[in-house]
PyMOL Python script that loads the backbone (N, CA, C, O; Angstrom):
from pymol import cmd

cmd.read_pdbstr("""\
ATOM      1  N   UNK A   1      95.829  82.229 204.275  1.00  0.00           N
ATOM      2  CA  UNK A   1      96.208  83.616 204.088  1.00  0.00           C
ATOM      3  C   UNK A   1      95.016  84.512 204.415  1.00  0.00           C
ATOM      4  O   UNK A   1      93.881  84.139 204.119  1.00  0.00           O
ATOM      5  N   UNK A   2      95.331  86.183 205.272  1.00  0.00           N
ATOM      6  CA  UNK A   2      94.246  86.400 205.475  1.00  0.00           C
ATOM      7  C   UNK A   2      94.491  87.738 204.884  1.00  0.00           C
ATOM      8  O   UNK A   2      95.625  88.174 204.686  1.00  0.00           O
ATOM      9  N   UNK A   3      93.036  88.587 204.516  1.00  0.00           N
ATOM     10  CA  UNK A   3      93.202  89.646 204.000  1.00  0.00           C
ATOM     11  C   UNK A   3      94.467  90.407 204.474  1.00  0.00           C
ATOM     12  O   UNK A   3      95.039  90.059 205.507  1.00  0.00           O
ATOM     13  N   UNK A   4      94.962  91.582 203.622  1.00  0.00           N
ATOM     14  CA  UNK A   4      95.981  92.454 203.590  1.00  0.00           C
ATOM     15  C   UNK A   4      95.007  94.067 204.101  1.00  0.00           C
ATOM     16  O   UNK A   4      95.206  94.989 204.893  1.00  0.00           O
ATOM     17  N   UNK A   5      94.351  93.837 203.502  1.00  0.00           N
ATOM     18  CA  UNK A   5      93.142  95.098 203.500  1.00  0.00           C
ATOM     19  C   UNK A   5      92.079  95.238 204.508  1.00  0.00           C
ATOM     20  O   UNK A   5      91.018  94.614 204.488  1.00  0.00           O
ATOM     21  N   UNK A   6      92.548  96.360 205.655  1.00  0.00           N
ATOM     22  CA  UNK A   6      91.600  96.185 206.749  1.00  0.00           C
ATOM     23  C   UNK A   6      89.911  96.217 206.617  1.00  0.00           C
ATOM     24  O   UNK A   6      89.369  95.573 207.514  1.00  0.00           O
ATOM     25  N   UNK A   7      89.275  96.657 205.953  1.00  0.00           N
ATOM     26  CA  UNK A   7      87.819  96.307 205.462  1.00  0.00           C
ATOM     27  C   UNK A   7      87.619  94.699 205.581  1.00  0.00           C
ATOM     28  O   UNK A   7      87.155  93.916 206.410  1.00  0.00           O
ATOM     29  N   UNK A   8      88.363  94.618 204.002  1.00  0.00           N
ATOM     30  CA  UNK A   8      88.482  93.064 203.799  1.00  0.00           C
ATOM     31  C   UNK A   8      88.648  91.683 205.007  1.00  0.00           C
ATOM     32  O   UNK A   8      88.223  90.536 204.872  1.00  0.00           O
ATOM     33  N   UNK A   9      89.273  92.167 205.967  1.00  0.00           N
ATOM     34  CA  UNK A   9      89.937  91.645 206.889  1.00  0.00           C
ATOM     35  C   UNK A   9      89.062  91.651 207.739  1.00  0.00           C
ATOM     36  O   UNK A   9      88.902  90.575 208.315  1.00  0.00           O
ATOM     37  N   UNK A  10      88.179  92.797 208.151  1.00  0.00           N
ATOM     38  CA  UNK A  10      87.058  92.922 209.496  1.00  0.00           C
ATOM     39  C   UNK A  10      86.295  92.075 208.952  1.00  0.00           C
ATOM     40  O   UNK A  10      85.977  91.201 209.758  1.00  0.00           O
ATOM     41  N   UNK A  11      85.685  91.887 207.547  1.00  0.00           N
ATOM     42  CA  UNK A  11      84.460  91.144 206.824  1.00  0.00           C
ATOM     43  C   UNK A  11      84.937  89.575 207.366  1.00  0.00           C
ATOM     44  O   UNK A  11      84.177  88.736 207.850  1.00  0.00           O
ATOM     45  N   UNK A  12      86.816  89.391 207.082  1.00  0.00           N
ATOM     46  CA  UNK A  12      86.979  88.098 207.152  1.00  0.00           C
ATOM     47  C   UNK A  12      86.658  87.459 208.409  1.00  0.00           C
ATOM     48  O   UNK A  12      85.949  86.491 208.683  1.00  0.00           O
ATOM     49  N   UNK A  13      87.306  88.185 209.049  1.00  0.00           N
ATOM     50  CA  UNK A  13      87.063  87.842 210.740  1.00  0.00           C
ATOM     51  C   UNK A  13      85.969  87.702 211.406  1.00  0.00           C
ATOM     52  O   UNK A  13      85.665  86.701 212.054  1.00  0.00           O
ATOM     53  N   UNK A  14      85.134  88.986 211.245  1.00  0.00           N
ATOM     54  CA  UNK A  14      83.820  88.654 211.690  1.00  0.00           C
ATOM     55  C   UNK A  14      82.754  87.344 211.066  1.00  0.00           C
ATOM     56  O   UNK A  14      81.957  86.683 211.733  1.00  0.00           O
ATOM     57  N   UNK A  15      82.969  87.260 209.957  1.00  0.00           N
ATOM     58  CA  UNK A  15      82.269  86.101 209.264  1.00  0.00           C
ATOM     59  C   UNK A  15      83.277  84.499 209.587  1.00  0.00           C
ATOM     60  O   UNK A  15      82.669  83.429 209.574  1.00  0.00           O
ATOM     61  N   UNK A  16      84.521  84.522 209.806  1.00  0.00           N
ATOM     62  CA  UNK A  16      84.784  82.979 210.661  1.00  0.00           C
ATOM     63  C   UNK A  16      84.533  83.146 212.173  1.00  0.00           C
ATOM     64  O   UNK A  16      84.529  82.068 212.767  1.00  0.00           O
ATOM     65  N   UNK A  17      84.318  84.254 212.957  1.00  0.00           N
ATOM     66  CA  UNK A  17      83.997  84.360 214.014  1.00  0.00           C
ATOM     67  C   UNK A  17      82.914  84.115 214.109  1.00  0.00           C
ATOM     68  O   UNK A  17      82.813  83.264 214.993  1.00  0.00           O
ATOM     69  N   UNK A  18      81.844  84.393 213.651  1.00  0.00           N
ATOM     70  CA  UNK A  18      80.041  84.390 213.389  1.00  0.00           C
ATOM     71  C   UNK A  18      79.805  82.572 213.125  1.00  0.00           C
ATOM     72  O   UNK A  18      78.988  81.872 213.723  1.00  0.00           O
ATOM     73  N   UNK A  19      80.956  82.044 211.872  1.00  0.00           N
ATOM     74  CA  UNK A  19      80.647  80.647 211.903  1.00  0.00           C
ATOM     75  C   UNK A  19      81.599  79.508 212.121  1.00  0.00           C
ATOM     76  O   UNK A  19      81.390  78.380 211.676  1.00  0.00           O
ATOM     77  N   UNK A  20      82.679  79.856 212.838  1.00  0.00           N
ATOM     78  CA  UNK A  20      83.355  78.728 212.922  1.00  0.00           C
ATOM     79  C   UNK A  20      83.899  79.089 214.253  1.00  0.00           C
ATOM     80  O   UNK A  20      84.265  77.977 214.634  1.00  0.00           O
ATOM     81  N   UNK A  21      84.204  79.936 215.242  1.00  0.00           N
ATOM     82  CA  UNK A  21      84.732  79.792 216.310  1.00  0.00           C
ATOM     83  C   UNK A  21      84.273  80.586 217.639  1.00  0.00           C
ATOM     84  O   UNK A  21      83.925  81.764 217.555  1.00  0.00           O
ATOM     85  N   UNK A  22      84.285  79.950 218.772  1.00  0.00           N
ATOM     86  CA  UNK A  22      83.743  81.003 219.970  1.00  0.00           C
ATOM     87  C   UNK A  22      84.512  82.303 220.310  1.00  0.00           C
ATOM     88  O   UNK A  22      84.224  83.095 221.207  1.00  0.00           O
ATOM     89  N   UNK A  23      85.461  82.376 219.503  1.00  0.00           N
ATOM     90  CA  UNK A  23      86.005  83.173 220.604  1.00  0.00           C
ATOM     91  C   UNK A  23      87.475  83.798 219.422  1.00  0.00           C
ATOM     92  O   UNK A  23      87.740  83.353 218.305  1.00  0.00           O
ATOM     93  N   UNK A  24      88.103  84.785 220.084  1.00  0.00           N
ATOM     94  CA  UNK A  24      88.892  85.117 218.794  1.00  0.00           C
ATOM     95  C   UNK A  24      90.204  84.645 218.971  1.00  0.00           C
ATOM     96  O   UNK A  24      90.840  84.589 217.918  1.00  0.00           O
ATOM     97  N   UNK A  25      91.063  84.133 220.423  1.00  0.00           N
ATOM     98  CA  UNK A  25      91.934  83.609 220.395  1.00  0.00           C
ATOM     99  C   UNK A  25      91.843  82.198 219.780  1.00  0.00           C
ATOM    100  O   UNK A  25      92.753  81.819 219.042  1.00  0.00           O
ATOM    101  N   UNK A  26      90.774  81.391 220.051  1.00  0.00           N
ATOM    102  CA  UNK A  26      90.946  80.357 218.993  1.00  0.00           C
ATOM    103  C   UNK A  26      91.042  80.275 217.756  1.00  0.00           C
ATOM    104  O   UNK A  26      91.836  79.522 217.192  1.00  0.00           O
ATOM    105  N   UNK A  27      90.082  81.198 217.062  1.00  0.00           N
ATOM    106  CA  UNK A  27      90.228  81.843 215.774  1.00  0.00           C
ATOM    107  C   UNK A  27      92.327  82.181 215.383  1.00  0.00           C
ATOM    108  O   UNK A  27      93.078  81.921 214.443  1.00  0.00           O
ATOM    109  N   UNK A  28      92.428  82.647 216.309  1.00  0.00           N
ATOM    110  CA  UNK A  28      93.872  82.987 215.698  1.00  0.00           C
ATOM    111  C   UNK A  28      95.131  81.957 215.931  1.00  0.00           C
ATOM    112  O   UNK A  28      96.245  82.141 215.440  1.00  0.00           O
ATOM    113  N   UNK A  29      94.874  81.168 216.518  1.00  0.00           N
ATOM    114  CA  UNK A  29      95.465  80.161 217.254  1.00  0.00           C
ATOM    115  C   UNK A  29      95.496  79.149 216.360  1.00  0.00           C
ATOM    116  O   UNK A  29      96.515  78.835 215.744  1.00  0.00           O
ATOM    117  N   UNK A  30      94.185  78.486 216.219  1.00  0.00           N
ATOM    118  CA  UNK A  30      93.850  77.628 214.772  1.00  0.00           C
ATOM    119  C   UNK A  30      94.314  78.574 213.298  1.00  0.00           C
ATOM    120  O   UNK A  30      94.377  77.875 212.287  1.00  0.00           O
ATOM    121  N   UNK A  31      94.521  79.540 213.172  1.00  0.00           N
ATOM    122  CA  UNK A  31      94.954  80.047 211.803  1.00  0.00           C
ATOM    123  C   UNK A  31      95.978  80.447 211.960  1.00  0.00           C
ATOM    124  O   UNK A  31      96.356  81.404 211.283  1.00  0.00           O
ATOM    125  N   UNK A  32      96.797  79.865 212.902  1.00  0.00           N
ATOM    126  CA  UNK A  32      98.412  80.696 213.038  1.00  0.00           C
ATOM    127  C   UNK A  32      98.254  82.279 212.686  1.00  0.00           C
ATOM    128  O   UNK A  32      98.902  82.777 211.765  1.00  0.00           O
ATOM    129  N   UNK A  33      97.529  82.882 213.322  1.00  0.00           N
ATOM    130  CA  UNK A  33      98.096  84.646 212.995  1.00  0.00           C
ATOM    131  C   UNK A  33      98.451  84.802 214.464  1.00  0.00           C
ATOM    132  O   UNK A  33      98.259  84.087 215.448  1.00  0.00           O
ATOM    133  N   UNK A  34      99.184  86.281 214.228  1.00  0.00           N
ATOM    134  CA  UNK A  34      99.526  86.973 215.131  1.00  0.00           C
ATOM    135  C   UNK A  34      98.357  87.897 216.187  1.00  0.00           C
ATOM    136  O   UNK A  34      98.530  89.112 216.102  1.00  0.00           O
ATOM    137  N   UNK A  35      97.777  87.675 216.673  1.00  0.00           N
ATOM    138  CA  UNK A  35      96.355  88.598 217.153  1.00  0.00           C
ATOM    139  C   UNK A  35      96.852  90.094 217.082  1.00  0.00           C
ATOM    140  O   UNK A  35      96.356  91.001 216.414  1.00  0.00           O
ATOM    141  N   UNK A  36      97.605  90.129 217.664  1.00  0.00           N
ATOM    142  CA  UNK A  36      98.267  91.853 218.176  1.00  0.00           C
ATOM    143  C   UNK A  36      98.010  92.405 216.707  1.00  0.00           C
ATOM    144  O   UNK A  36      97.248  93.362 216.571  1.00  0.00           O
ATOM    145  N   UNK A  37      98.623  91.830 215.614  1.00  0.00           N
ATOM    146  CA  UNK A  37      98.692  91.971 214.624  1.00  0.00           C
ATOM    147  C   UNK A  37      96.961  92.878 213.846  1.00  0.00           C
ATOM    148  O   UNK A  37      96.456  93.960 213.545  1.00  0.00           O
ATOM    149  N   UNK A  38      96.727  91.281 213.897  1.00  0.00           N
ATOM    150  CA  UNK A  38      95.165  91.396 213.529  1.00  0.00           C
ATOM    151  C   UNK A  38      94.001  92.782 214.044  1.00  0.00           C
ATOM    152  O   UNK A  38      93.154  93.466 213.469  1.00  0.00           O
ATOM    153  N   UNK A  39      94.507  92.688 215.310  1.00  0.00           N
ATOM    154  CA  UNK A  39      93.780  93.498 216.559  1.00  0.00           C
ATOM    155  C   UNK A  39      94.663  95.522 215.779  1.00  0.00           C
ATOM    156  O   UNK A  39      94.162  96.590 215.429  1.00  0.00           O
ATOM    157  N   UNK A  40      95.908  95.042 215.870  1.00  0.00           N
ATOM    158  CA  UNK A  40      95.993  96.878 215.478  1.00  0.00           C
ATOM    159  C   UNK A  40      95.679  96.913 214.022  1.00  0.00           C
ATOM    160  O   UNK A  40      95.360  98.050 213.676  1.00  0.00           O
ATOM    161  N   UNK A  41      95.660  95.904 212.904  1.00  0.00           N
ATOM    162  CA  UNK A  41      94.912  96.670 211.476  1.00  0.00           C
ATOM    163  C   UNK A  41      93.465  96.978 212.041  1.00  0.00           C
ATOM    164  O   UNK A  41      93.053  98.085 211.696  1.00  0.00           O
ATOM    165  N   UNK A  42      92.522  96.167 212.910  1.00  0.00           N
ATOM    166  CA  UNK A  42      91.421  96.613 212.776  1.00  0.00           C
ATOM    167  C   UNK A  42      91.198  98.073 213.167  1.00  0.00           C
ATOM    168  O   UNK A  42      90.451  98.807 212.520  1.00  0.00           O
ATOM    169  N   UNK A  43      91.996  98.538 214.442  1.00  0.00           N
ATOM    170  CA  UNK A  43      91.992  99.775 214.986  1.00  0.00           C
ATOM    171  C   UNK A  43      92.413 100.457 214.531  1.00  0.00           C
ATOM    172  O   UNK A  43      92.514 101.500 215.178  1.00  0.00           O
ATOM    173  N   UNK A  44      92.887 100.464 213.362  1.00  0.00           N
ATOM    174  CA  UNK A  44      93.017 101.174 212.436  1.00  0.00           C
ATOM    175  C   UNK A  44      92.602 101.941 211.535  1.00  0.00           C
ATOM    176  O   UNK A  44      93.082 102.926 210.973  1.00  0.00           O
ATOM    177  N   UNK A  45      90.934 100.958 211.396  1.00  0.00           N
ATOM    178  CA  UNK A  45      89.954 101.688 210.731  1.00  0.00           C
ATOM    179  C   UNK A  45      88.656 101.380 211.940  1.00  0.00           C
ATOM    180  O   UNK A  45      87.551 100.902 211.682  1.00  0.00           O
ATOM    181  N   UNK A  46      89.270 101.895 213.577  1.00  0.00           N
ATOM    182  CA  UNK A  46      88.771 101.969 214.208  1.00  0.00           C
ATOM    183  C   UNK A  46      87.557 101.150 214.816  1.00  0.00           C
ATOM    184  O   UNK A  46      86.597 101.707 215.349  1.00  0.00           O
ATOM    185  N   UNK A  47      87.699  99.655 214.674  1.00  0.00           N
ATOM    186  CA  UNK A  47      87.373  98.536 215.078  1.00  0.00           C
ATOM    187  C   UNK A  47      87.691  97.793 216.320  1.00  0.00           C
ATOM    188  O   UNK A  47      88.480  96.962 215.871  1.00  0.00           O
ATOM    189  N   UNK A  48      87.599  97.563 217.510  1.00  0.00           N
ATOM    190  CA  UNK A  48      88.323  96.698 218.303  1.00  0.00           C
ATOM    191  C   UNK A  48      86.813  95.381 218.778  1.00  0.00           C
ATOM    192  O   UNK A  48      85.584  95.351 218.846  1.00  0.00           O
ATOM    193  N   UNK A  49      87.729  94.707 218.940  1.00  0.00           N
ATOM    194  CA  UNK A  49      86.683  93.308 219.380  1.00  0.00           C
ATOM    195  C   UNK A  49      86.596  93.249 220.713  1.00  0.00           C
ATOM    196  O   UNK A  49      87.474  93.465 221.549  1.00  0.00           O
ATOM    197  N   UNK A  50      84.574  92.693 220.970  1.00  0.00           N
ATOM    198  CA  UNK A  50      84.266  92.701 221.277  1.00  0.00           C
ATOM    199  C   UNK A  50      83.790  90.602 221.995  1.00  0.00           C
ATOM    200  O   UNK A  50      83.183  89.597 221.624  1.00  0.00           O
ATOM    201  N   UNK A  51      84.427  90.999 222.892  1.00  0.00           N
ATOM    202  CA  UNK A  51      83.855  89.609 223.420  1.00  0.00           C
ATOM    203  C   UNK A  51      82.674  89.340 223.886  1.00  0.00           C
ATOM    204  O   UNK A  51      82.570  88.114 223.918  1.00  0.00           O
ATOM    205  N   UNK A  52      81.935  89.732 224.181  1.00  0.00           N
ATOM    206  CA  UNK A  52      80.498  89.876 224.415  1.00  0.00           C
ATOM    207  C   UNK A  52      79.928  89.396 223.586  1.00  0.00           C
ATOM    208  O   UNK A  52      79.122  88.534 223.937  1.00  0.00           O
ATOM    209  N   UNK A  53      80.069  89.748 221.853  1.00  0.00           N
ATOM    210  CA  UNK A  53      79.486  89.834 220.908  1.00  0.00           C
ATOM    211  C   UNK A  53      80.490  88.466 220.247  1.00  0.00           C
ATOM    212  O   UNK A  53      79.968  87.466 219.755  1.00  0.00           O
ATOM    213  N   UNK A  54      81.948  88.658 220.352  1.00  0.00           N
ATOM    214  CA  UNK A  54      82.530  87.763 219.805  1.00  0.00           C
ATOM    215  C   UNK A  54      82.455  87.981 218.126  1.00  0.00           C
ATOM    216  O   UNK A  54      82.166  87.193 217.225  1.00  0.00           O
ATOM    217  N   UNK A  55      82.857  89.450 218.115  1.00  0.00           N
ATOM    218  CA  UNK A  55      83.166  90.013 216.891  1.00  0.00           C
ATOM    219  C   UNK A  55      83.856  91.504 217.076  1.00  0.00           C
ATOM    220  O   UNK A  55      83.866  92.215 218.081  1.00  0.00           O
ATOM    221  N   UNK A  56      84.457  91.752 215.707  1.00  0.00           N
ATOM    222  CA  UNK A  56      85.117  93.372 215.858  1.00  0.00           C
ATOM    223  C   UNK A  56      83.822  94.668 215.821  1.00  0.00           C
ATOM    224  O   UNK A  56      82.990  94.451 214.941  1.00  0.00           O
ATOM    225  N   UNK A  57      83.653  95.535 216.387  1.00  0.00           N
ATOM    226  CA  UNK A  57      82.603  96.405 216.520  1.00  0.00           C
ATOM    227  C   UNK A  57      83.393  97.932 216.595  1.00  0.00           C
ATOM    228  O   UNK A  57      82.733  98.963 216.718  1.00  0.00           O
TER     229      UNK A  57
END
""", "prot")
cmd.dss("prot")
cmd.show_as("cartoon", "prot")
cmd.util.cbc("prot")
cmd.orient("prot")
């Protein structure tokens, strides 16, 4: 289960992104979420990811 709360949720992501996966489609792929999903709460509180970095910025 992943946060409900977009704060909560950027912290989550960026910190299994930082230590458990290259990249964010695997990240979502291995955790069954929806990305689209994931991707518009962050832009929400005006976040979008960054592959370069391989985190939300």
């Amino acid at each position: 289960m992943i946060p409900d709360d977009p704060v909560m949720l950027l912290s989550y992501v960026n910190t299994q992104l930082r230590d458990f996966y290259p990249d964010f489609a695997g990240f979502c792929a291995e955790k069954g979420i929806d990305p689209e999903a994931v991707t518009e709460k962050l832009r929400s509180i005006d976040y979008e990811y960054d592959s370069r970095l391989n985190r939300f910025v």
